[in-house]
N, C-alpha and C positions, 0 to 999 in steps of 0.2 A: 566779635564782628570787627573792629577794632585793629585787630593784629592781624585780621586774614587781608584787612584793606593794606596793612603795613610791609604783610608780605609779596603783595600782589605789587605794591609800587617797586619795591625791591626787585623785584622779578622785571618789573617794565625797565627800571632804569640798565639792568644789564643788559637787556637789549638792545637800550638804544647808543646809536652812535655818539661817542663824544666829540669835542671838538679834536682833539689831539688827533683821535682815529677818524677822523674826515682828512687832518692835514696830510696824514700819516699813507690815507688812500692818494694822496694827490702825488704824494713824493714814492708812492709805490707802480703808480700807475698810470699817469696822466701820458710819457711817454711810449708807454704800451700802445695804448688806445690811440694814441696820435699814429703810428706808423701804419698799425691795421686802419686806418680812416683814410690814412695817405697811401698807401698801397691801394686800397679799393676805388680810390675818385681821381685819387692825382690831382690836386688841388690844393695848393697848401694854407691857402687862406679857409678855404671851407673844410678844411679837416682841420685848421683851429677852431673855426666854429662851433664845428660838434662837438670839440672835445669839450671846449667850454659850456656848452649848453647841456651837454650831460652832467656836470661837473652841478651845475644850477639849479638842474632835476634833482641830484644827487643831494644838495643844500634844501632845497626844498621840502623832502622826504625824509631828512636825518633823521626824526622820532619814530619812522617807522623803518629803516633796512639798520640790518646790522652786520656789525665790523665784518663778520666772516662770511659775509655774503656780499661783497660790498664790490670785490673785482667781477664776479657773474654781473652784478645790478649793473654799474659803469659800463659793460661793454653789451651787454643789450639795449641800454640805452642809448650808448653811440650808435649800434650796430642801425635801431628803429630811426634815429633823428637822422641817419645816412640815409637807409633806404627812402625814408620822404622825403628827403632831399633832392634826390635822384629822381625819382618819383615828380616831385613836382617841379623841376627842369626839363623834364623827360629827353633827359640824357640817357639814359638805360635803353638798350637795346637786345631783345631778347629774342635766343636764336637757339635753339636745341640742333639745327642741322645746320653743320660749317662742311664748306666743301675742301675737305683737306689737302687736294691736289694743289689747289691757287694760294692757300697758308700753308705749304710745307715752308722748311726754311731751303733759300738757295744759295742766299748768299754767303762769302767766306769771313764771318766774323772769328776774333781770336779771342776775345772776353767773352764767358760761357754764360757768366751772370747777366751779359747783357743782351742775349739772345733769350736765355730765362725771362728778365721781365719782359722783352716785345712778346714774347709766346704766352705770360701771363698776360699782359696786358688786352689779348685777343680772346679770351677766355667770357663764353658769357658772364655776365656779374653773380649769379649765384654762386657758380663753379669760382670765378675769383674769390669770392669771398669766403667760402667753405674751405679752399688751399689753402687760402692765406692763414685760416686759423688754426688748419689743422697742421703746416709744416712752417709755418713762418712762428705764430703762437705759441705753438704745442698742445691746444687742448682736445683734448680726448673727444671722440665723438658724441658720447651724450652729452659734453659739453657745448659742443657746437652745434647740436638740437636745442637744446634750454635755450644759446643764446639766439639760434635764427626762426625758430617754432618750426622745427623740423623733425619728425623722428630719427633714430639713428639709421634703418635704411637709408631713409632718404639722402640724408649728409653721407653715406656710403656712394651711393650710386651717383651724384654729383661730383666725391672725389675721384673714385674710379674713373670716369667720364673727362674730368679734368686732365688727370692722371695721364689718363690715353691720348687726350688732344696734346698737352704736353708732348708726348713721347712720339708721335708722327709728326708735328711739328721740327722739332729741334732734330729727329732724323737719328743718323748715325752718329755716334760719338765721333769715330775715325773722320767724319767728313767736319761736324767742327772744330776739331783740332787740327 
């Protein structure tokens, strides 16, 4: 009985975070999570805050998430302490029908990426959010289900959706160049 408890702590302690691999998450990660925070609010004070308050969660929980789960854990937690955020400024404004006529783009910009963020930036905030992980981030769709409790349809048909507003927004190529 003795040795099954010895090998059970054995077992516990590989799972749990150390401290090296908490520090290890901060210098892997912290500015990840800051830019997807700051892409979705535009706020730079309050996209330190989540990061920090995730970071806190994160310090809180070390005995139970481990190393190799640890950049999912961080960006769901950002992703939930954002969305309450939002949430409870009710800043969020949500609109599944945009009338794309009055958001086309008309004007003669010559920086492509700064027509990109005003065109993200007009994106309901799901659809912002969903882009941002999946072409600014890179993660995979069932990753951006895990992190926003969403199936992978669904994070489909949000990007697709985005995709699309995107793409009659900014118009022809030839007309902004």
């Amino acid at each position: 009985m003795a040795r099954l408890s010895v090998l059970f702590c054995e077992q516990c302690s590989k799972q749990r975070m150390t401290i090296h691999e908490y520090n290890q998450a901060v210098t892997d990660f912290s500015d990840r999570i800051y830019r997807f925070v700051l892409k979705s609010i535009r706020n730079i004070h309050l996209a330190e805050d989540i990061v920090q308050d995730s970071y806190e969660k994160l310090w809180e929980n070390v005995d139970n998430v481990r190393f190799e789960k640890v950049k999912a854990y961080l960006f769901t937690t950002a992703y939930h302490k954002m969305i309450d955020r939002i949430r409870k400024d009710k800043k969020s404004v949500y609109s599944e029908e945009l009338n794309l006529k009055e958001e086309s783009h008309e004007n003669n910009y010559s920086d492509l990426s700064e027509i990109l963020k005003e065109a993200v930036d007009r994106l309901p905030e799901i659809q912002r959010i969903v882009i941002l992980l999946r072409d600014y981030e890179g993660y995979s769709y069932r990753e951006i289900g895990e992190l926003t409790n969403l199936n992978e349809s669904q994070v489909k048909v949000y990007i697709y959706r985005a995709r699309l507003f995107l793409k009659k927004y900014i118009g022809k190529m030839d007309v902004v160049v």
